[in-house]
N, C-alpha and C positions, 0 to 999 in steps of 0.2 A: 598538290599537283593540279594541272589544270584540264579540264573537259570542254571538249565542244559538246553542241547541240545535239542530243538523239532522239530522231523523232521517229526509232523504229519501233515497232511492238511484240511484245511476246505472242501474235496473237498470225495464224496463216492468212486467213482472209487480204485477198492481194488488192481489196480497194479502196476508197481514200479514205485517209483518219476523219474519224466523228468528234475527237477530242485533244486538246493537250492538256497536259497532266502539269503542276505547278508546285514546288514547295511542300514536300510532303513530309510530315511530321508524325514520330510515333510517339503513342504513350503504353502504358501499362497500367490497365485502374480494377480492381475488385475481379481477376482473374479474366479481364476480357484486353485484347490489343484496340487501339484505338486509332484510326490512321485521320491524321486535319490533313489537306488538300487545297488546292484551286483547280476548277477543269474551267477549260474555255474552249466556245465550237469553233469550227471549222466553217460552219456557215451552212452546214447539212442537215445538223439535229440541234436538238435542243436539251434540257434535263429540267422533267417536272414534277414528278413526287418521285424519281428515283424507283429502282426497280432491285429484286435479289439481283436478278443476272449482269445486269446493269454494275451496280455497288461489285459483284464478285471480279468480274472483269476488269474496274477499276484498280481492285485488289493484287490482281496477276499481276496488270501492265507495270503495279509498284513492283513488283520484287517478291508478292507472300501470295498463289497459287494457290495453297495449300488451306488458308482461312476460312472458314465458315463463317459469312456476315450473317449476326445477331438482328441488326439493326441499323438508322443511318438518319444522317438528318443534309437537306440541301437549302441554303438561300440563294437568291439571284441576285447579282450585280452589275454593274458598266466597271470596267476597270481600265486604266490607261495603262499600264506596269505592261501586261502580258498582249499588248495592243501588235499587229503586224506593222502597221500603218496610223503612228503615233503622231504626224506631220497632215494629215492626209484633210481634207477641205469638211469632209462631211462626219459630224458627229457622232455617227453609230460605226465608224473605222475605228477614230480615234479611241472611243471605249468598248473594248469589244465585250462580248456578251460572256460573265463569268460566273459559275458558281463556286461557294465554299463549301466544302464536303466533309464530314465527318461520318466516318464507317467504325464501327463494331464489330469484330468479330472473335469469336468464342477460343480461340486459340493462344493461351499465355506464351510470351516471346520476349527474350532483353528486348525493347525499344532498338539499341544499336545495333541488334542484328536482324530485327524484323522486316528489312526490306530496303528500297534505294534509299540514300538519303541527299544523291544528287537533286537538284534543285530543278531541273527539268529544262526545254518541253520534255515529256515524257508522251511517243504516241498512244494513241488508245482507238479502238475501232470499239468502242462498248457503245450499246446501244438501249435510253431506256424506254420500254413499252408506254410506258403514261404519257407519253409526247404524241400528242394528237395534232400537231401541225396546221396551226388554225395560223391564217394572217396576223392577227392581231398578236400572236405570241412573236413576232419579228419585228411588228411596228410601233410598239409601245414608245410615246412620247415621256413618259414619266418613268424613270429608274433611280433605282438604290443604288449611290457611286461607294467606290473604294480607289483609294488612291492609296497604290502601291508603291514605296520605295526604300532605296538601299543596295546594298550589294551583299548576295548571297555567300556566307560564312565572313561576313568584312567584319569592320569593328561597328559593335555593337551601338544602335540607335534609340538615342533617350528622346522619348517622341514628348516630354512637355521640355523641350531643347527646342521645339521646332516655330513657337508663335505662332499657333495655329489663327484663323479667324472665330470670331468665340462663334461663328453658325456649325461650324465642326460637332459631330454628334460626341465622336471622340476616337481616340487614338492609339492603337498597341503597336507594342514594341515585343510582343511574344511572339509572333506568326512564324516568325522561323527567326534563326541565327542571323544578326546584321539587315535585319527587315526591320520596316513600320509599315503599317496598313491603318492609315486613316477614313471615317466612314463620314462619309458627305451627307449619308440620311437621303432622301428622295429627293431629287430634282427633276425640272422640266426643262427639256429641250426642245430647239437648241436656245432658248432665253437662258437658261441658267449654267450654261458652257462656262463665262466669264469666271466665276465660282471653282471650278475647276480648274481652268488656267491660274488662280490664283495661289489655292494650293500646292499646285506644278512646282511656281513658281518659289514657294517659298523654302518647298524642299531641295531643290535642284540649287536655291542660295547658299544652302548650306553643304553643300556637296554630294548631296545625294542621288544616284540614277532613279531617276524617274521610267524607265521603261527596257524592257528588258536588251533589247537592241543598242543599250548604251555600252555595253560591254557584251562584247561576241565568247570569249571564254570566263567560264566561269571557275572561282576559286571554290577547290574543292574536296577536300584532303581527304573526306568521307567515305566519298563514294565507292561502291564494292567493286 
């Protein structure tokens, strides 16, 4: 079946989302649930070492309320895939500000019933305490890229298919069903945009959506 976009939240607070929720993936490991993730801001907040209430909120807005996060780990990236404004002139549109998220939490669960497994936006109003909102956490000319593509639950993407350029740090094809997420490693902008577009380019040669606005519904047979 197919789904539109939901970007409401389990959550009452009636003001603007802080986050969209991306690609969420569960496992099952040594009696704990393990939920991978992408959050990307809204342009309100940020996420910097992550928080309990933070991570738990995260956890609702998937589908599992009820979890007690263990633990959790956040990286930061520029990401084009989950961009609004993938065309747009200025380099911090086009990659917007994303982290990867893996949460822990103490609660054993099938994987396939632990929570959505639609592929999002998912809204989120979580909010984490460690963001001290300093300029320089908005201005940063140097970031970690990921460049996201594929079509969520499509046919599955063999990422050394893609001829990468060998400056590519490297390339999965696990992030979720019918994904690849290739990691750029640190560049500088906007000098090393080119790099970026190149990449773009070479997955979007082979048929791949490069951004999530390439397709408005998404397949999705999963979904609860």
């Amino acid at each position: 079946m197919t789904e539109q976009f939901d970007l409401t939240s389990t959550t009452a607070d009636p003001g603007p989302l802080n986050f969209k929720l991306w690609l969420p993936r569960w496992e099952s490991s040594q009696r704990q649930l393990h939920c991978h993730f992408y959050a990307t801001t809204t342009g309100l907040t940020q996420i910097n070492e992550g928080s309990p209430d933070c991570m738990t909120q995260f956890l609702s807005d998937l589908g599992r309320p009820d979890a007690r996060v263990t633990n959790w780990s956040v990286k930061r990236y520029r990401a084009t895939y989950f961009s609004d404004f993938p065309d747009a002139e200025g380099w911090e549109d086009r990659l917007v500000l994303t982290w990867a998220v893996e949460i822990r939490a103490d609660r054993t669960a099938d994987p396939e019933d632990a929570g959505t497994h639609a592929p999002g936006p998912h809204g989120s109003y979580a909010y984490d305490a460690t963001f001290a909102d300093e300029d320089e956490d908005w201005e940063r000319t140097r970031e970690h890229v990921l460049v996201v593509a594929g079509t969520a639950y499509g046919p599955r993407v063999e990422a050394t298919s893609l001829e990468l350029p060998p400056a590519v740090r490297s390339a999965s094809d696990h992030i979720f069903e019918g994904m690849v997420a290739v990691d750029l490693g640190e560049l500088d902008f906007p000098a090393d945009l080119p790099q970026v577009d190149e990449v773009l380019a070479r997955c979007r040669d082979r048929g791949l959506h490069t951004n999530w606005k390439d397709r408005t519904l998404w397949l999705d047979s999963r979904a609860p």
